[in-house]
N, C-alpha and C positions, 0 to 999 in steps of 0.2 A: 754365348748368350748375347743378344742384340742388345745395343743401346737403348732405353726405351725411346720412343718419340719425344715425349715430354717427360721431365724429371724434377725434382726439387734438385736447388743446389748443394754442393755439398757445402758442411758447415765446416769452417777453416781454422778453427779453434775450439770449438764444440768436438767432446767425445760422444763414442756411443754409450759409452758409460753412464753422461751425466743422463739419456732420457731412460734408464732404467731402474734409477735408483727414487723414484717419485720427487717431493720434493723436497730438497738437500736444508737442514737445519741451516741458519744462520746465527752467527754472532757475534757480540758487538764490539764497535771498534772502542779501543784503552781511551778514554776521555779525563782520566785523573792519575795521581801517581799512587802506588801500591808497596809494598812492602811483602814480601814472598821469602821463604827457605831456599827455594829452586825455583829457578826461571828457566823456561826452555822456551828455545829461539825455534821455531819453524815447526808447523802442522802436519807433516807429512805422518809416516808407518812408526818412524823412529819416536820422531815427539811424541807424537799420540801416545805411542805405548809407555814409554819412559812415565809423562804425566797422570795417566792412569794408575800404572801401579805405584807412583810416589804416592799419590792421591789418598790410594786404597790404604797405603798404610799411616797418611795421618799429617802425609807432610805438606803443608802448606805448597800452593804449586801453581806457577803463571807459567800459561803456552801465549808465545805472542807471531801470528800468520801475520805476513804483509800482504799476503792478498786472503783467497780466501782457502780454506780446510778440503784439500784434494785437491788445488788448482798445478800443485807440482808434480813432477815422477810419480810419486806415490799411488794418484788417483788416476793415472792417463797410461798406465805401464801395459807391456803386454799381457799379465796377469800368472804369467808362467810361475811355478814354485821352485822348481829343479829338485836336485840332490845337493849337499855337500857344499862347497864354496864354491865361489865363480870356476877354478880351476879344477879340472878331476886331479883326485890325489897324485896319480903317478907326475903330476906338473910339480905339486906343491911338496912333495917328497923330498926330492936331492937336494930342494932348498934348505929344509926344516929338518927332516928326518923320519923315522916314524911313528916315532914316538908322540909327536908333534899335528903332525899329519892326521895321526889317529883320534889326537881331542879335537880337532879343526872339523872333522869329518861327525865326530859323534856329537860334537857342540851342534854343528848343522841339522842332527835328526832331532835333535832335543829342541830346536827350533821349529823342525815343521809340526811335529808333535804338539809342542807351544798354541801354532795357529790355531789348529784343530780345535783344542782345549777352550782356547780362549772365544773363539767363535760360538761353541756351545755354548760356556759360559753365559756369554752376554746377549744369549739370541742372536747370531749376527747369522743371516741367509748369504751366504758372499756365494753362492751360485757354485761351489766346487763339483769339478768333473774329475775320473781320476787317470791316469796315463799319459804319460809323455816319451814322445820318441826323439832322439838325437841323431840327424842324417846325416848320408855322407856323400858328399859331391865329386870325391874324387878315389878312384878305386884304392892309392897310394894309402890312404888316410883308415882302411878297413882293418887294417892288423893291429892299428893301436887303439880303434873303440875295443877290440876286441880280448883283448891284453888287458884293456881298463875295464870290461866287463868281468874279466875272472879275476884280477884283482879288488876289485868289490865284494865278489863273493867272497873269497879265499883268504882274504887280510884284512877285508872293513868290515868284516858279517854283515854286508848289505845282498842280500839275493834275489834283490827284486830287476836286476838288468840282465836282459838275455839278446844275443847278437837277431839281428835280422838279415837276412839275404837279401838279396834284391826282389826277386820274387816278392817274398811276404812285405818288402817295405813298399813294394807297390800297391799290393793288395792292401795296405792299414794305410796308403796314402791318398788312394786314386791317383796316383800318377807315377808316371817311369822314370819320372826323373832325375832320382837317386840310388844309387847304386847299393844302398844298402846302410843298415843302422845300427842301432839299438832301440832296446822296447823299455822304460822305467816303467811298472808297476805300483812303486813304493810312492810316487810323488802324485801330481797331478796340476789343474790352474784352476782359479776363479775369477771374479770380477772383483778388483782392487778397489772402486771407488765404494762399492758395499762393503766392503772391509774397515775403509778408513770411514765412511758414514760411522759406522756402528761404532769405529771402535771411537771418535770424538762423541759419543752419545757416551757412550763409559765413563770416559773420560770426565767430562759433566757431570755425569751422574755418583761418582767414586771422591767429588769435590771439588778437581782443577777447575780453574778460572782461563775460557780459551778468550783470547781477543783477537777476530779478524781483521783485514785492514790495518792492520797495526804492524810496519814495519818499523823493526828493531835498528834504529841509523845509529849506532854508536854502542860501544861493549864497553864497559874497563873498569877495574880496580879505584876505590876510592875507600883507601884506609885498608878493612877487613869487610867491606862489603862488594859486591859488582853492583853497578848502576848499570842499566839501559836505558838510553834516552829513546823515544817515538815523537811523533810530530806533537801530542795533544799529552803527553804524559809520560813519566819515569818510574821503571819498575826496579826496588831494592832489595836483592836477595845475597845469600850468605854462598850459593852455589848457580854455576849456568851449564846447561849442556847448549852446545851449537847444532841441532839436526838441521839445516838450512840443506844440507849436500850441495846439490849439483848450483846454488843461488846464492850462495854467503859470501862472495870474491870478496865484498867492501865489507865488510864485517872484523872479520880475522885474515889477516894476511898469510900467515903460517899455516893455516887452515888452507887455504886457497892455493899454496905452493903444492898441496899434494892431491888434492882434487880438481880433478878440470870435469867444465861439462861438457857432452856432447850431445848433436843433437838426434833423436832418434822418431821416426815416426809411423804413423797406423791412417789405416783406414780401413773401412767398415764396408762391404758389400750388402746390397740388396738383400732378402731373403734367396739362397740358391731354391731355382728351380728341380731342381734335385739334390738334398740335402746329400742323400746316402752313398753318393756319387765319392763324396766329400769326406775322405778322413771317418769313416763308416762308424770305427769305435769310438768317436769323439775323443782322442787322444789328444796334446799340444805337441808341435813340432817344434822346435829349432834345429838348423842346420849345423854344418862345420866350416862355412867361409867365417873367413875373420873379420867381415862384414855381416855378421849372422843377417837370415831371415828367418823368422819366426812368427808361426801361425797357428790358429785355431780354430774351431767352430761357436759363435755364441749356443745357448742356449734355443733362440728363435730361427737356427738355420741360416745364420751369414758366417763368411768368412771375415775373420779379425787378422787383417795381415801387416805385418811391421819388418822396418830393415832399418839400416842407418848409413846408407848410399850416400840419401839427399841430405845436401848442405843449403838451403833455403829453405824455409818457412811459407814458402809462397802455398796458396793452397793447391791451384794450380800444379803449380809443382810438383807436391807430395802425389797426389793422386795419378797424373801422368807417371808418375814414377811407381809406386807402388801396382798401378794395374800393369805394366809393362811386366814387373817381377812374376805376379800372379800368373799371368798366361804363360809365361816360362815354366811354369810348373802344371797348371792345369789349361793347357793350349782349347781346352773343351767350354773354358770362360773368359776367352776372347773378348773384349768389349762389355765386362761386369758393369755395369753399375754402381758406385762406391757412394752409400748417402750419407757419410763422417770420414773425414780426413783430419787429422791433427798429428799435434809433433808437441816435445818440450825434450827439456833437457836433462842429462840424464850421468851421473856425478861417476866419474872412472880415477882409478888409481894406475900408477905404471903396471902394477904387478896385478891388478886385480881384484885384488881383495882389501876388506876392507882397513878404512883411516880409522882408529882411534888412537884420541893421545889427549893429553891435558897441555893444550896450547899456552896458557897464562893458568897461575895458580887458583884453582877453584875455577877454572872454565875448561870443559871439556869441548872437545868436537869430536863428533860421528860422523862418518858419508863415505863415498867413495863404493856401493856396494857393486857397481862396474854391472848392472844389470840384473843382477841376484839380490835384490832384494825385498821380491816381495815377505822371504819367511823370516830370513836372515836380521833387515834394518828392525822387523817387529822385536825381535826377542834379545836383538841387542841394545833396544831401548828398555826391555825389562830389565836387561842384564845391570843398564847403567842404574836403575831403582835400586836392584839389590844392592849394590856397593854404596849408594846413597843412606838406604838403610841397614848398611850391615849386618846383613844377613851373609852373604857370600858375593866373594869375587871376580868370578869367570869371566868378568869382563878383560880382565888382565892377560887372558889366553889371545884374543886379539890385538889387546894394547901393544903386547912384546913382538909384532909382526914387523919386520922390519921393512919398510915402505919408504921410496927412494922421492925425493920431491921430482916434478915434472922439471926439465931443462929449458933453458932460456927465460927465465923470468918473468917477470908479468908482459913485458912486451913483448919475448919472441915466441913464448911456449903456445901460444895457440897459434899464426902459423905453423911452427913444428910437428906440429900432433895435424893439423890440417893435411900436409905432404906425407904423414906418416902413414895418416889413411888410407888418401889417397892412393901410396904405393901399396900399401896389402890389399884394398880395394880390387887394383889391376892385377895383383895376384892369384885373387880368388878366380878370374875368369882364367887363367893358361894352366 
């Protein structure tokens, strides 16, 4: 597909998200000081949902965004749901066991089940489609989706994954340029930034107090209470969750040792001239490089395609980069048209899964969901309500993960993770 003659630019920070969602609620920035049971630090999937169901059951409750409600991962993500944790089980297995393994996995359907729910619930239209395939780049890599598809069946009772050959992964790709997959059934994507619209409308509407604008510069302990100071005002509650992920560095230190961010980014094709050319079942892809690419079709007939190659922000950049991937796989979209390019950052752990812990007493942090989490961060911000209100626990099923901090400390650990990429980057192509 030719370049048009003339084109709009693409927008360098702008999702295709934000022009889909009409116009995005706003609100207003903390102007005085407050008094709260629970303060939650950051607007993303996590907070949101955390403050919602505090809300719902009564408990007093301030979310405070320094910028504004979706401007993080949350609202800008690929929208993929997956299965299970970031890792397939037979990863997280000979670590934990299976006993282990088995609540980590059923906790994860109990979360996408959650989305579901909770999306009826509250009227939220988040655009779901359902099917996702997991492909494979390299022929080496087929005997162990395939191992990981029958052990799904056979030990997780999940039997919605079935191998694909190459043949059929062409045929459900439009392209040859994977040697073969798997087909999930049981999962599927949406549009994330309808999710977290709706679900800060809940939120509001259930009682939380959101303030945008209002970054949280300072956390800490004074007496039996946490203070947060903001530029215009101090909010004092008796508990804090930190959902900041991949943004909180100067926040919590300890926090920051086990989350790093990375950056990841997307861009948005024209409507295809031939939709059906394209991924025919409206399935979501992600690959098996350890640099994943990962792709979809909107609703309207564009491709939505994301990697995490690019280490610049430039828009330029992203988009050069991004259509170069694209034609590697669909060589038939040559010279796409891309009219949304964007990038942010995007909160990983060494092991992949996710950080929780109680960093200082009575403040907790969340993050780290290493890419998984659009179902995941939601229903582990419920998780963290229930243990607020004591009702049940399971938050503690992820708390006890044991999760190694990133090496080199504040100054070497991003070079490190930099070259770290870098090398499995150049591994992915031999």
């Amino acid at each position: 597909m030719p370049e048009a003659a003339h084109q709009s630019p693409i927008s360098p920070g702008r999702s295709f998200y934000e022009d889909t969602v009409g116009e995005r609620p706003r609100y207003p920035s903390l102007t005085e000081s407050l008094d709260a049971d629970v303060l939650v630090v950051g607007g993303g999937f996590t907070g949101l949902s955390a403050a919602c169901h505090l809300a719902s059951a009564g408990v007093r409750t301030v979310l405070l965004e320094a910028h504004r409600v979706g401007d993080g991962a949350s609202g800008r993500n690929g929208g993929q749901m997956g299965t299970g944790q970031r890792l397939w089980p037979s990863e997280i297995e000979p670590a934990v066991g299976f006993e282990r393994s088995k609540a980590l996995f059923d906790l994860a359907e109990e979360a996408k089940a959650h989305l579901f729910d909770f999306a009826r619930v509250h009227g939220i239209d988040m655009d779901y489609r359902p099917g996702q395939m997991n492909v494979v780049h390299k022929p080496a890599y087929l005997d162990d989706y395939r191992r990981d598809a029958e052990d799904l069946a056979s030990r997780y009772a999940y039997p919605h994954v079935r191998v694909m050959d190459r043949a059929e992964t062409a045929e459900r790709l439009g392209s040859r340029h994977y040697v073969g997959g798997v087909r999930d059934t049981g999962t599927g994507h949406i549009n994330p930034l309808k999710l977290l619209v709706g679900s800060a409308r809940a939120a509001t509407a259930a009682g939380a107090r959101l303030f945008e604008d209002t970054p949280a510069t300072a956390l800490r302990r004074e007496g039996n209470r946490i203070v947060a100071e903001t530029p215009r005002g101090r909010v004092t509650a008796e508990r804090a969750l930190i959902a900041t992920n991949a943004h909180g560095k100067d926040l919590n230190p300890t926090a920051a040792r086990f989350v790093m961010p990375i950056g990841s980014f997307i861009g948005a094709t024209e409507p295809l001239a031939d939709p059906a050319a394209v991924l025919p079942g409206n399935e979501a892809v992600a690959d098996s490089r350890f640099v994943v690419r990962y792709f979809r079709k909107s609703p309207d007939g564009r491709l939505l395609f994301g990697g995490r190659e690019a280490y610049t922000s430039a828009a330029g950049d992203i988009g050069k980069h991004l259509k170069r991937q694209i034609a590697e796989i669909y060589p038939h979209l040559q010279g796409v048209r891309l009219t949304h390019a964007w990038g942010g950052s995007v909160g990983i752990t060494m092991t992949r899964l996710p950080f929780v812990r109680e960093v200082e007493p009575g403040i907790t942090a969340i993050g780290g969901f290493s890419g998984h989490g659009v179902m995941l961060s939601n229903f582990t911000g419920r998780l963290y309500a229930e243990r607020i209100t004591g009702n049940r626990d399971r938050l503690a099923i992820l708390e006890e993960l044991k999760i190694p901090p990133f090496p080199g400390g504040q100054r070497l650990r991003a070079p490190l993770l930099f070259l770290a990429m870098t090398w499995f980057s150049l591994r992915d192509r031999f």
